[in-house]
Biopython code that builds the backbone (N, CA, C, O; Angstrom):
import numpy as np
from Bio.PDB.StructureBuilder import StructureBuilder

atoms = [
    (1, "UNK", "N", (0.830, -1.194, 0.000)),
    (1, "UNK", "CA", (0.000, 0.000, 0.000)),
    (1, "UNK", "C", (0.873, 1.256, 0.000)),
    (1, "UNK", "O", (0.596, 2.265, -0.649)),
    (2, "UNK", "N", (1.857, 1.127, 0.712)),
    (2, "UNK", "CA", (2.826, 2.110, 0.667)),
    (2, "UNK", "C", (3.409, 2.648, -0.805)),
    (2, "UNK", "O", (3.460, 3.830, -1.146)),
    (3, "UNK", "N", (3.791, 1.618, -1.511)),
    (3, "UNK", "CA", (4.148, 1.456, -2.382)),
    (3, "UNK", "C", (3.315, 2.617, -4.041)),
    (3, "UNK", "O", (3.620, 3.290, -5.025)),
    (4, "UNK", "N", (2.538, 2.257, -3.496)),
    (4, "UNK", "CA", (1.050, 2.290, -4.234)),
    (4, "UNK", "C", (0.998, 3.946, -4.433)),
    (4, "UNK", "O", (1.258, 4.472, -5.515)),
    (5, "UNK", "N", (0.516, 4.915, -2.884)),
    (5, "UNK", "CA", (0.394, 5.941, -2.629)),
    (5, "UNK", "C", (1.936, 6.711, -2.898)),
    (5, "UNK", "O", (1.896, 7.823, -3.425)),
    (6, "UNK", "N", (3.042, 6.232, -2.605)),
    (6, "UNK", "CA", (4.500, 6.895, -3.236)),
    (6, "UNK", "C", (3.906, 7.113, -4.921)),
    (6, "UNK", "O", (3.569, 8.188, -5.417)),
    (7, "UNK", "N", (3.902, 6.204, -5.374)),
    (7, "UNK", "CA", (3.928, 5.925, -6.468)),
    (7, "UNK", "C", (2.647, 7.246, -7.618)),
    (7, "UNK", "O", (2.776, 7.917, -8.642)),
    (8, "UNK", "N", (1.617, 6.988, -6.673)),
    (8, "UNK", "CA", (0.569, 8.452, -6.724)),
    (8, "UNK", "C", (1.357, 9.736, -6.646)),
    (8, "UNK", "O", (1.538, 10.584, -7.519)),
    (9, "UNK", "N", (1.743, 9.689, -5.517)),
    (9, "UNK", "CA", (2.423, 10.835, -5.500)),
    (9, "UNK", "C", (3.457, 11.762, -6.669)),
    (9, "UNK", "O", (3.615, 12.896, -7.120)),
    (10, "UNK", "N", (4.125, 10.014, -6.780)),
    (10, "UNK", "CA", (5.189, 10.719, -7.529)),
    (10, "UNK", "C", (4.440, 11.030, -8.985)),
    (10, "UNK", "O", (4.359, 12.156, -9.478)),
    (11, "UNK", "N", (4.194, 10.463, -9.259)),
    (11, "UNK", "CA", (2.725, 10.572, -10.927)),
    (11, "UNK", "C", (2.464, 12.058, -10.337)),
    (11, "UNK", "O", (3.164, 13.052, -10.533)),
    (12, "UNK", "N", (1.421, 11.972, -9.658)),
    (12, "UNK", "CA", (0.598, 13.415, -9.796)),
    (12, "UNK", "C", (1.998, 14.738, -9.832)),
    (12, "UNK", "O", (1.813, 15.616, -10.676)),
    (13, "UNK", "N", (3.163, 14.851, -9.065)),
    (13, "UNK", "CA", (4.119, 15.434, -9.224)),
    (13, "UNK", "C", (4.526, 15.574, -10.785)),
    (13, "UNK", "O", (4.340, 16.670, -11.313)),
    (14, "UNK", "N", (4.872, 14.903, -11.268)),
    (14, "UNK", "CA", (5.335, 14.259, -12.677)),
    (14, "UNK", "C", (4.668, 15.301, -13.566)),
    (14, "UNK", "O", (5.164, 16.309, -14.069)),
    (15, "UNK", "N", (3.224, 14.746, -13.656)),
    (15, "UNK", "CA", (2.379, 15.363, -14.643)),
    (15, "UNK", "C", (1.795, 16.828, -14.237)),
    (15, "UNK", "O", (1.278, 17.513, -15.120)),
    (16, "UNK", "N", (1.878, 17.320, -12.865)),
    (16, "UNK", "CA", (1.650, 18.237, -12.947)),
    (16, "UNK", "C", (2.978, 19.579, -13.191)),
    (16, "UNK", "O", (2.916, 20.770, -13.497)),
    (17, "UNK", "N", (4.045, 18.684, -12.887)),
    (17, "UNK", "CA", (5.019, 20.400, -13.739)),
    (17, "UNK", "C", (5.307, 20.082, -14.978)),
    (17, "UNK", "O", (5.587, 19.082, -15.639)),
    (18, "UNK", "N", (5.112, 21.588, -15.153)),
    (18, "UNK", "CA", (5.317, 21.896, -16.725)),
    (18, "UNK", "C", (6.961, 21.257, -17.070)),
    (18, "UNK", "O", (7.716, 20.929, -16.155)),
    (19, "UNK", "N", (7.214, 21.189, -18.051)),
    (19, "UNK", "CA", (8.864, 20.990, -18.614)),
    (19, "UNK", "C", (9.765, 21.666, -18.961)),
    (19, "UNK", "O", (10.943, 21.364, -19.157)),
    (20, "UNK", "N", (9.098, 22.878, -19.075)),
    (20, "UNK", "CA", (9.570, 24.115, -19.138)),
    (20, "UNK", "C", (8.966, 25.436, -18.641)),
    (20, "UNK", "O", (7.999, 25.951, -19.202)),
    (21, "UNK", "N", (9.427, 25.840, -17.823)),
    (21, "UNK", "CA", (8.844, 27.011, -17.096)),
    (21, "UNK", "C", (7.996, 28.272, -18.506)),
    (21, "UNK", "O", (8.334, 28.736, -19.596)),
    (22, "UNK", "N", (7.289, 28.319, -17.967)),
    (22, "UNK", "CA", (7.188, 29.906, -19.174)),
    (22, "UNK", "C", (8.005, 30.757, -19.086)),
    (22, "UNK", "O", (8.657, 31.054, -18.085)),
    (23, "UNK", "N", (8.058, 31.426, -20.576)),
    (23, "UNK", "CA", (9.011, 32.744, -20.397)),
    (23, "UNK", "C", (8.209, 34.020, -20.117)),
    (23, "UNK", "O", (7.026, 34.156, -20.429)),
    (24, "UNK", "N", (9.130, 35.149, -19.363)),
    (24, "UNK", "CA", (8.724, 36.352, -19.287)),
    (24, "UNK", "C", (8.140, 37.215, -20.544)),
    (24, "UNK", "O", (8.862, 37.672, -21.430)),
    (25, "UNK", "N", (7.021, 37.337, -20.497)),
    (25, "UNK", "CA", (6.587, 38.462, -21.930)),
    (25, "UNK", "C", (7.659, 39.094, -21.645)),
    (25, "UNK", "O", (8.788, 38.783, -22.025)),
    (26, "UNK", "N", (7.284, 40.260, -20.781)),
    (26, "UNK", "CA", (7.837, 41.924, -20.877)),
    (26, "UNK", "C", (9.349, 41.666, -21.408)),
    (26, "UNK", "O", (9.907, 42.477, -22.147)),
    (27, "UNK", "N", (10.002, 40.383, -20.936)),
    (27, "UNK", "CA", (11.440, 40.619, -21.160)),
    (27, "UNK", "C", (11.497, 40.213, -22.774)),
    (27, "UNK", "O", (12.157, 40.817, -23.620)),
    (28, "UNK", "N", (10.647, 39.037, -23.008)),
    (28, "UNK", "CA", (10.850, 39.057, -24.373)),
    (28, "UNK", "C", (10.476, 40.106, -25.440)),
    (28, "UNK", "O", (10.805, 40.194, -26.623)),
    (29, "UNK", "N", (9.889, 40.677, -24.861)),
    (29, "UNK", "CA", (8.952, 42.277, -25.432)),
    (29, "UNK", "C", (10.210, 43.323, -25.632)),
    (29, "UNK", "O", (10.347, 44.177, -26.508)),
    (30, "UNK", "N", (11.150, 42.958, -24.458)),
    (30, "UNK", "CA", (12.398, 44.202, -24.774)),
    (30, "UNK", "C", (13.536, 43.294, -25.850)),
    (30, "UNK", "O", (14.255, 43.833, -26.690)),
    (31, "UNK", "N", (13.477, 41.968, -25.596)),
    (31, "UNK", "CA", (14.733, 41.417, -26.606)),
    (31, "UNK", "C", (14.539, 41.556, -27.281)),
    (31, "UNK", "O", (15.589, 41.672, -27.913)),
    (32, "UNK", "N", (13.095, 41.800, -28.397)),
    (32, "UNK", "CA", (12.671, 41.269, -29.677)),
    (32, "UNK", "C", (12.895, 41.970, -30.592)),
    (32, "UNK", "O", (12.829, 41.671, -31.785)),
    (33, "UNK", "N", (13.252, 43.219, -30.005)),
    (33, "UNK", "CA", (14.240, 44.450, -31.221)),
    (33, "UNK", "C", (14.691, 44.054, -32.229)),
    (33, "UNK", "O", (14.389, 44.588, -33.296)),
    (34, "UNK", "N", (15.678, 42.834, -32.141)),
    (34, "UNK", "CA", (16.312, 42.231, -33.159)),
    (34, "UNK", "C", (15.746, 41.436, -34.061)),
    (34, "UNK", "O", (16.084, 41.428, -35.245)),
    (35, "UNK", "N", (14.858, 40.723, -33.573)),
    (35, "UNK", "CA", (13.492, 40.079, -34.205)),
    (35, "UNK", "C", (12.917, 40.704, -35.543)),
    (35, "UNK", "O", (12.588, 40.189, -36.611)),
    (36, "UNK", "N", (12.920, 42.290, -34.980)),
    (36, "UNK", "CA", (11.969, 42.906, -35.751)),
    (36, "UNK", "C", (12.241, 42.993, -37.216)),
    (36, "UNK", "O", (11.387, 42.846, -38.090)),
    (37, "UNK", "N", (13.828, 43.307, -37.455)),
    (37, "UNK", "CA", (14.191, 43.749, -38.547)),
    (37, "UNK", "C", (13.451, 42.335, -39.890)),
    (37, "UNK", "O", (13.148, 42.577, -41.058)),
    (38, "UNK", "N", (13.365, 41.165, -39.285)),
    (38, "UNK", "CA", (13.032, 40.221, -40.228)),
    (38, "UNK", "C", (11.651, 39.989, -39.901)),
    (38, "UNK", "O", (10.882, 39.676, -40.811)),
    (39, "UNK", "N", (11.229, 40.104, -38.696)),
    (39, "UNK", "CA", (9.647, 39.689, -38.246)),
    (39, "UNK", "C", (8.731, 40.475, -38.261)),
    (39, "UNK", "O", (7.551, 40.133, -38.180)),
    (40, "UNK", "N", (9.219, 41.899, -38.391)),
    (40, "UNK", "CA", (8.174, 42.496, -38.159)),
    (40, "UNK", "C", (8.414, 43.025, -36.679)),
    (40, "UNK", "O", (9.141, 42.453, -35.867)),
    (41, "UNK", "N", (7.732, 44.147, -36.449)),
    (41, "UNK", "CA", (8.118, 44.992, -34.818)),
    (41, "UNK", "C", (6.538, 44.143, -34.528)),
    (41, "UNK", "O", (6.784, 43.442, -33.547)),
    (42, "UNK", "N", (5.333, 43.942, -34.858)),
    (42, "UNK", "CA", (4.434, 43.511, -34.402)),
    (42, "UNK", "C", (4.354, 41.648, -34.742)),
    (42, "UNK", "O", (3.346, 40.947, -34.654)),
    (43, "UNK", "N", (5.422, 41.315, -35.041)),
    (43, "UNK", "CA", (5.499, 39.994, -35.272)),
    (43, "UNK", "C", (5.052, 39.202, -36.267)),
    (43, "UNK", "O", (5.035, 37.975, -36.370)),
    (44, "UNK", "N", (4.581, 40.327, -37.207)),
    (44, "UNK", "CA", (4.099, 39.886, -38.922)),
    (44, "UNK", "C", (5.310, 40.274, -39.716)),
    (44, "UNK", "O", (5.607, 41.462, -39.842)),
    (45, "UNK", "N", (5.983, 39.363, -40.227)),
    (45, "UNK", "CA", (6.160, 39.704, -41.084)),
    (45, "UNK", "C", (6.685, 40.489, -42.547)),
    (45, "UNK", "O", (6.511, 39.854, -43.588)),
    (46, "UNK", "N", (7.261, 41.723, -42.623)),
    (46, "UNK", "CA", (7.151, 42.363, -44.245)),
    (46, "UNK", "C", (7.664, 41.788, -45.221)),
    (46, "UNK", "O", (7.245, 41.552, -46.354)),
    (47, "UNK", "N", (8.714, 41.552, -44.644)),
    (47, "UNK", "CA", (9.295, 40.754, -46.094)),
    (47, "UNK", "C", (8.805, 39.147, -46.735)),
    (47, "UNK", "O", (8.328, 38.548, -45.772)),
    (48, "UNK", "N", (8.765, 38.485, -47.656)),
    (48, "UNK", "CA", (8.037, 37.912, -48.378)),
    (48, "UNK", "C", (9.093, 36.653, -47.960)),
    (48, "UNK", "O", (10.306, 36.851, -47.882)),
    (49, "UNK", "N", (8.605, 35.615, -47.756)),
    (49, "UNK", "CA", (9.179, 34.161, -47.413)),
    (49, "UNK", "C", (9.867, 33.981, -46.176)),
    (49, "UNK", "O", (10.508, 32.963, -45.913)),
    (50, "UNK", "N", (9.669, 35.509, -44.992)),
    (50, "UNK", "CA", (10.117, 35.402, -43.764)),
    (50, "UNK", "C", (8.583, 34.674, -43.062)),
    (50, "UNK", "O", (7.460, 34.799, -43.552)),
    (51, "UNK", "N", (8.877, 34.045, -42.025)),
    (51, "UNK", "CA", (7.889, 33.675, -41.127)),
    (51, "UNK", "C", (7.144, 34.555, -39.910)),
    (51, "UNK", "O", (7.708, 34.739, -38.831)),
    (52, "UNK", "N", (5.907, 35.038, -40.192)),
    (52, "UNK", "CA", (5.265, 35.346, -38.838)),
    (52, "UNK", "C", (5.314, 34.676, -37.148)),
    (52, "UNK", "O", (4.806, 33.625, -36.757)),
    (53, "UNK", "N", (5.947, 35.490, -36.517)),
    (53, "UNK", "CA", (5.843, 35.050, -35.274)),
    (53, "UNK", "C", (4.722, 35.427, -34.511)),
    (53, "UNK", "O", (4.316, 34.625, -33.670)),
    (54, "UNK", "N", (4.151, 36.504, -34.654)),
    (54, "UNK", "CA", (3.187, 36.628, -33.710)),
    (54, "UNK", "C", (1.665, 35.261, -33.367)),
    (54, "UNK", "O", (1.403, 34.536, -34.327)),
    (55, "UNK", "N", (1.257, 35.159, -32.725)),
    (55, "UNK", "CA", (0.315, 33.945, -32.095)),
    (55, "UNK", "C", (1.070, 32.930, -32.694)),
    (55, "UNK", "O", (0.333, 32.112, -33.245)),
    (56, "UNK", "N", (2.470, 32.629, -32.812)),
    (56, "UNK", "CA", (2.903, 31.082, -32.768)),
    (56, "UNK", "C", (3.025, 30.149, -31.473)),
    (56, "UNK", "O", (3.406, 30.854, -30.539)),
    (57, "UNK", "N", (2.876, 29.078, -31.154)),
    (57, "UNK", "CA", (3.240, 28.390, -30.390)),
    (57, "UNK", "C", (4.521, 28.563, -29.454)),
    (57, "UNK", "O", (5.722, 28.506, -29.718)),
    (58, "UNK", "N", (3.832, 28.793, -28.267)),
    (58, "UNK", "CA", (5.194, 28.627, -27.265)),
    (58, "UNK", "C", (6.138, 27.632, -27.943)),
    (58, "UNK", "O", (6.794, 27.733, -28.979)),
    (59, "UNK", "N", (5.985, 26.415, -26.851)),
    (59, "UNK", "CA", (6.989, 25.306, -27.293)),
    (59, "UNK", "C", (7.544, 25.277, -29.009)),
    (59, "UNK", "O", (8.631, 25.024, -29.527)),
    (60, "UNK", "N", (6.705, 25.524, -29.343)),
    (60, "UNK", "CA", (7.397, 25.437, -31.124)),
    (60, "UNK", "C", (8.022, 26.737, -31.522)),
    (60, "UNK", "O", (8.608, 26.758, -32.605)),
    (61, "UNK", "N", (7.984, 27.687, -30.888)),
    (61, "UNK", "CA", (9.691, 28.517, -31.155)),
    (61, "UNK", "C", (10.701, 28.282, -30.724)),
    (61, "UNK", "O", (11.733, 28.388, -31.386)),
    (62, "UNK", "N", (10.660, 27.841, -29.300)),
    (62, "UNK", "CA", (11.381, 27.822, -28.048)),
    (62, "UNK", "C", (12.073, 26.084, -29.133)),
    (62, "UNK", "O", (13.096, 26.420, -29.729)),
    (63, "UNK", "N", (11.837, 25.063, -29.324)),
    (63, "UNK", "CA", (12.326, 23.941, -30.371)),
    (63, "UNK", "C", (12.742, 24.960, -31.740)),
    (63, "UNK", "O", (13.931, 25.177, -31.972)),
    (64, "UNK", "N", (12.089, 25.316, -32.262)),
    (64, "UNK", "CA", (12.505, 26.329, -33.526)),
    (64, "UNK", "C", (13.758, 26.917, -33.592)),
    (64, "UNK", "O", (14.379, 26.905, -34.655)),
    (65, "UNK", "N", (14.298, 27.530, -32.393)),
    (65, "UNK", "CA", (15.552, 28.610, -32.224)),
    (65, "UNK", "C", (16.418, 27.707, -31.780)),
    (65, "UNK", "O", (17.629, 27.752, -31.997)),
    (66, "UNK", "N", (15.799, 26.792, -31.097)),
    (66, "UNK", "CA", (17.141, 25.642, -30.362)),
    (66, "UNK", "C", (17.372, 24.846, -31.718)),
    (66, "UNK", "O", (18.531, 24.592, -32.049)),
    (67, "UNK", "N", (16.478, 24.510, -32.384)),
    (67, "UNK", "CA", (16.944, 23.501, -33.418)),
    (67, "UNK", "C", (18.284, 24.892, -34.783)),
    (67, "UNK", "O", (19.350, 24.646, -35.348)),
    (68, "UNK", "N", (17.632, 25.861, -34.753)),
    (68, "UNK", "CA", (19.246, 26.719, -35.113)),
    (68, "UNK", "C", (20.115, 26.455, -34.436)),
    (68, "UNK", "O", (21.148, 26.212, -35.060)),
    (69, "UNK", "N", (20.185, 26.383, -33.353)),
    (69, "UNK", "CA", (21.199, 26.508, -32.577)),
    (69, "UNK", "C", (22.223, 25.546, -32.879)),
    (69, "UNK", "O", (23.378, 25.860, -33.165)),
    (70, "UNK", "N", (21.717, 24.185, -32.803)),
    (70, "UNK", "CA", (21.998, 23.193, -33.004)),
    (70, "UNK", "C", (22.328, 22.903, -34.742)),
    (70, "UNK", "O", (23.033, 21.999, -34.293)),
    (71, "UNK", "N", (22.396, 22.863, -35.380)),
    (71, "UNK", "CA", (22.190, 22.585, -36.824)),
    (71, "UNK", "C", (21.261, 22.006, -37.040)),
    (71, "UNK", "O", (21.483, 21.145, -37.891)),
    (72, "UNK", "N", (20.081, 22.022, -36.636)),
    (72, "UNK", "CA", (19.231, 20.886, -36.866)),
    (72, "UNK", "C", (18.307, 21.386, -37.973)),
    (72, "UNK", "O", (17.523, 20.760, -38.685)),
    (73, "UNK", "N", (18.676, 22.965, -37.914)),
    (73, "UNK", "CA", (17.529, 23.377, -39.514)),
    (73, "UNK", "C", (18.742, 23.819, -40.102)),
    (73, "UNK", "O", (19.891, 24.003, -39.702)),
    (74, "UNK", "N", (18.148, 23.927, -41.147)),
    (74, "UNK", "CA", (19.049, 24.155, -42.577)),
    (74, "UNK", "C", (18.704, 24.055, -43.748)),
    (74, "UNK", "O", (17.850, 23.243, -44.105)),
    (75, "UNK", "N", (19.503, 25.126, -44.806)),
    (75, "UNK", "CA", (18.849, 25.682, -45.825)),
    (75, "UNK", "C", (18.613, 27.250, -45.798)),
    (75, "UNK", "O", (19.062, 27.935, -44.880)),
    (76, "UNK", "N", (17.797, 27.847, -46.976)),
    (76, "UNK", "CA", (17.194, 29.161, -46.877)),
    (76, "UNK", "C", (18.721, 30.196, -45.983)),
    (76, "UNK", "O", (19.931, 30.318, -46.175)),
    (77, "UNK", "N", (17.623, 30.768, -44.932)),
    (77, "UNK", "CA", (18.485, 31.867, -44.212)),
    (77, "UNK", "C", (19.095, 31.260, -42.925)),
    (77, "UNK", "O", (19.582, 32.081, -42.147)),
    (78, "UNK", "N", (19.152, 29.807, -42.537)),
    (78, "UNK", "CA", (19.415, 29.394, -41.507)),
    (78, "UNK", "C", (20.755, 29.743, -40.595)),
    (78, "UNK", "O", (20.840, 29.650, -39.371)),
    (79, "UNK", "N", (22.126, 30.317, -41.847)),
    (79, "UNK", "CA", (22.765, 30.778, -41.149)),
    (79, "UNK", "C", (22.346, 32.384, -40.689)),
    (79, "UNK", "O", (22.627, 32.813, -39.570)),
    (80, "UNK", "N", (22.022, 32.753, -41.158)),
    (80, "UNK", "CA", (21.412, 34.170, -40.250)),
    (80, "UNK", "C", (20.578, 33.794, -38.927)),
    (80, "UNK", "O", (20.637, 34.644, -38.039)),
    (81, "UNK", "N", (19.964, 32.878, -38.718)),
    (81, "UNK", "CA", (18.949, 32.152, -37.848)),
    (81, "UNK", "C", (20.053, 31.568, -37.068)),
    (81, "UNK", "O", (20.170, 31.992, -35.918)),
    (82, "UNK", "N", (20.639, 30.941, -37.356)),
    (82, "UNK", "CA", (21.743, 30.463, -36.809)),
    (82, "UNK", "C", (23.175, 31.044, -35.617)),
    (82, "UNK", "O", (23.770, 30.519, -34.676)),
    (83, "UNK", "N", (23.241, 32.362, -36.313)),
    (83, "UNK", "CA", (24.005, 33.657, -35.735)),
    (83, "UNK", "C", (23.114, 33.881, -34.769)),
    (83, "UNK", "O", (23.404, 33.564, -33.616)),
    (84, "UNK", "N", (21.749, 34.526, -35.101)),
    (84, "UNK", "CA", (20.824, 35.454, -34.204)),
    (84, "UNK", "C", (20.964, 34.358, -32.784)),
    (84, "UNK", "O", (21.375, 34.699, -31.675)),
    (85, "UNK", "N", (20.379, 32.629, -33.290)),
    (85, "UNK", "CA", (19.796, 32.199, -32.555)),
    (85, "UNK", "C", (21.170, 31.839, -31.189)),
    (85, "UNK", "O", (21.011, 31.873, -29.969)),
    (86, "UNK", "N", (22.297, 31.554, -31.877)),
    (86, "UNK", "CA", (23.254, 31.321, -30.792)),
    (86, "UNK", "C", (24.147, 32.423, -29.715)),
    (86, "UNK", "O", (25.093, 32.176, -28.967)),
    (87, "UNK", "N", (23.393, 33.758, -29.994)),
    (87, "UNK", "CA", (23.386, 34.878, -29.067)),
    (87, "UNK", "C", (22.645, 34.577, -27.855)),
    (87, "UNK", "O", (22.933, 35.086, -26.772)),
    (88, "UNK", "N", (21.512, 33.599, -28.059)),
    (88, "UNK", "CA", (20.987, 33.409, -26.811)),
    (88, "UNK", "C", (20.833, 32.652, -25.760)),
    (88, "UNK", "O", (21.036, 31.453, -25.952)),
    (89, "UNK", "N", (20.562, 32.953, -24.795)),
    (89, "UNK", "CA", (20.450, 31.856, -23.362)),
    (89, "UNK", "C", (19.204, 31.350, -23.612)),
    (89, "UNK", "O", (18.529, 31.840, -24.517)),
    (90, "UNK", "N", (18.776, 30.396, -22.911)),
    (90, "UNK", "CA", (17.877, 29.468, -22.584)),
    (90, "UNK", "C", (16.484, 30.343, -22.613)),
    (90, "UNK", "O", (15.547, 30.363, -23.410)),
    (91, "UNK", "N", (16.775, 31.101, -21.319)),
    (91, "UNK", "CA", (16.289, 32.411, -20.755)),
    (91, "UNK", "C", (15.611, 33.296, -21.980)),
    (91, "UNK", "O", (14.473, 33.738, -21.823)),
    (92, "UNK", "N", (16.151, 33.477, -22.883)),
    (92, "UNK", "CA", (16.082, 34.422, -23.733)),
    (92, "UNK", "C", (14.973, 33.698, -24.645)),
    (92, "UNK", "O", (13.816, 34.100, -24.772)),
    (93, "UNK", "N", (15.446, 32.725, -25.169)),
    (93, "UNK", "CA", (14.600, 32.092, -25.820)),
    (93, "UNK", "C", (12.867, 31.577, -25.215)),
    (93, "UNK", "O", (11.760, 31.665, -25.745)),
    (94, "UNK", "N", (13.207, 31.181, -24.241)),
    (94, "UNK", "CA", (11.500, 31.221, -23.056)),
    (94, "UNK", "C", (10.959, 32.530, -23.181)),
    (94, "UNK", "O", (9.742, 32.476, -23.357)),
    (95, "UNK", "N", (11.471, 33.827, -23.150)),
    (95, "UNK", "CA", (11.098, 34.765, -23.261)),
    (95, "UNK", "C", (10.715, 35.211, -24.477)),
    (95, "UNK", "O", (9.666, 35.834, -24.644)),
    (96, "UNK", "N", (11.368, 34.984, -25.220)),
    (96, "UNK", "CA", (11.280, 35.666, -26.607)),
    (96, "UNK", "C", (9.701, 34.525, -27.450)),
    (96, "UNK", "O", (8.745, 34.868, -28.145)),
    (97, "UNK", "N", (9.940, 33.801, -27.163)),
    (97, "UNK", "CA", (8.483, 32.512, -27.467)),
    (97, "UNK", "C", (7.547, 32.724, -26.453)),
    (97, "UNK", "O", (6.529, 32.224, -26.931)),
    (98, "UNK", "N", (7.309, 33.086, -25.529)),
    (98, "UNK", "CA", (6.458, 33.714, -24.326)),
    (98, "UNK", "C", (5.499, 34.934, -25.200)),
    (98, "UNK", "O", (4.324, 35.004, -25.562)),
    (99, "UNK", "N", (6.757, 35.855, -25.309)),
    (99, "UNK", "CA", (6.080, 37.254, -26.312)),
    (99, "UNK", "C", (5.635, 37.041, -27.251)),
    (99, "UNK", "O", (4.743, 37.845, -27.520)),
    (100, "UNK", "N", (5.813, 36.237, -28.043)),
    (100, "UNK", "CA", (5.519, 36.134, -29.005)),
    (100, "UNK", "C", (4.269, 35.410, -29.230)),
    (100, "UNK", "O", (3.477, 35.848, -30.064)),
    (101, "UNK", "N", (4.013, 34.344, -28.569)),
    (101, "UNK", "CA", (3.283, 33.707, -28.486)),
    (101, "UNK", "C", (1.918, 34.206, -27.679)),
    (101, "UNK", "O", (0.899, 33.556, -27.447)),
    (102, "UNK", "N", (2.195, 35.392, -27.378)),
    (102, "UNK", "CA", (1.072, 36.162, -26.361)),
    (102, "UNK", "C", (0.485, 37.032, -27.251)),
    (102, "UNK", "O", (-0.429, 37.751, -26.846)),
    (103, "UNK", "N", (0.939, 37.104, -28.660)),
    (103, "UNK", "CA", (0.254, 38.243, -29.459)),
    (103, "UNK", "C", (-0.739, 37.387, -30.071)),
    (103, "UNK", "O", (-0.742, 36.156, -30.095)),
    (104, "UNK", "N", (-1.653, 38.261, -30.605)),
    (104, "UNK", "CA", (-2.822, 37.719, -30.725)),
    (104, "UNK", "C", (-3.532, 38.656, -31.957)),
    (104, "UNK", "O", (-4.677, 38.412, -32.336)),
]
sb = StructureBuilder()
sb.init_structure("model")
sb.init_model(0)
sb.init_chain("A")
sb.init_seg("    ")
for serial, (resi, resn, name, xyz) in enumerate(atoms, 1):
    if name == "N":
        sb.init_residue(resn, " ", resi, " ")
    sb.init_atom(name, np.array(xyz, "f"), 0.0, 1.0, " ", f" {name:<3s}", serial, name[0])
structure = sb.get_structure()
């Protein structure tokens, strides 16, 4: 029985934290300066075959910028993506996918 209720415990622990903390809007709101020149200052966009960030998916930027980081994308502008993306901390990136992901 002991066994049993540890075992609850540790589950309900498990599944209830997140895997990644959220990031700070406001801070990603001040990093995103650099963002802008290709994204857009409101996260659309101008130039033609760049990607909209605004209402994207948390987790799928926050994988998006790490997979630059990493070589894991490639092609197109990836070394520019690549530069931008390995300026940043962990931190930065939670944040910067936080903001972004908060526009609407």
């Amino acid at each position: 029985m002991k066994k049993v209720i540890i075992g609850l415990v540790f589950s309900a622990v498990m599944l209830s934290s997140p895997t990644m903390a959220a990031g700070d809007v406001a801070a990603g709101k001040a990093k995103a300066g650099v963002c802008a020149a290709c994204h857009g200052a409101d996260g659309i966009a101008m130039i033609p075959g760049y990607p909209n960030l605004k209402g994207q998916n948390e987790q799928y930027l926050v994988s998006s910028i790490k997979a630059y980081q990493t070589n894991q994308r490639q092609g197109g502008l990836s070394a520019v993506m690549k530069a931008q993306a390995d300026m940043l901390s962990d931190a930065d990136i939670a944040n910067l996918a936080a903001y972004y992901a908060s526009l609407k």
